[in-house]
N, C-alpha and C positions, 0 to 999 in steps of 0.2 A: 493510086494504089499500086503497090509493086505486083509485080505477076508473081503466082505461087504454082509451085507444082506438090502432088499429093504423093506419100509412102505408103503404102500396106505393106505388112507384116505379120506374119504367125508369128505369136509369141505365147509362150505357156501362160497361164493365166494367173499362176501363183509368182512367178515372175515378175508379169505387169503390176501386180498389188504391190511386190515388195518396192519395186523399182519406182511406181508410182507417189509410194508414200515417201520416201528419200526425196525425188524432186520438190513434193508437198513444202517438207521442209526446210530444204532450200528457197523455197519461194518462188519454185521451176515450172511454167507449163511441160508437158511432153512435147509440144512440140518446140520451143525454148532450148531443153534437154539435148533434144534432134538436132538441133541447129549444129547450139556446142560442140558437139562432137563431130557432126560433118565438118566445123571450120578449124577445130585440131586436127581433122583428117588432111586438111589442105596442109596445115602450119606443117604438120609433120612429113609431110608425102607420104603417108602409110598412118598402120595405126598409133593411136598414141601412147599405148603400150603395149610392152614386152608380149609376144604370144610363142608360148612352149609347150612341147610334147613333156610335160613332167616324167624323170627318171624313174624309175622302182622305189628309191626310199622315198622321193615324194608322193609316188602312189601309195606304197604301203601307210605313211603317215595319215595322208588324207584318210584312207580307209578305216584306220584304227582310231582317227578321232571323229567322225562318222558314228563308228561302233561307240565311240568313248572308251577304247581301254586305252591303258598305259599315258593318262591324264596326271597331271600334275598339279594340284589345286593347292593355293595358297589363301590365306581369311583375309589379305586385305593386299589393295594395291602397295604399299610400302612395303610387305612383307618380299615381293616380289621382286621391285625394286632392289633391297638389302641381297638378296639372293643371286640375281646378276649382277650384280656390282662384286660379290665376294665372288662369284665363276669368272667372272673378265679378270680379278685379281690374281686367281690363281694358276693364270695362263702365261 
């Protein structure tokens, strides 16, 4: 049997649920999960993505859709589709 060493972690609890059930279905133990990501840590030398202090308008955004204003809501994925397709066109 290979040797193993043990993690602890504080982690929010509404967190661990969300996060838990994502591996769920994946088909992922958490410690599976653990692994993964320690051995993209290696592949990468770092982490395996992008980490940034978000600007002002990405703060302001996140905040206002947070609150949900100035939301954009369409009735169906095609609608939305049609809708970027006609904004990239008019660029």
């Amino acid at each position: 049997m290979a040797k193993v060493d043990f993690i602890r972690a504080r982690v929010e609890p509404a967190t661990k649920h969300k996060a838990e059930a994502i591996f769920k279905k994946l088909g992922l133990s958490i410690s599976e999960a653990i692994n993964i990501f320690y051995n993209q840590v290696i592949l990468n030398k770092g982490l395996p993505f992008e980490v940034k202090i978000p600007n002002e308008l990405t703060l302001r955004v996140m905040k206002e859709t947070e609150e949900e204003k100035n939301l954009t809501k369409w009735k169906s994925s095609d609608d939305f589709v049609k809708e970027m397709e006609r904004r990239s066109s008019e660029k």
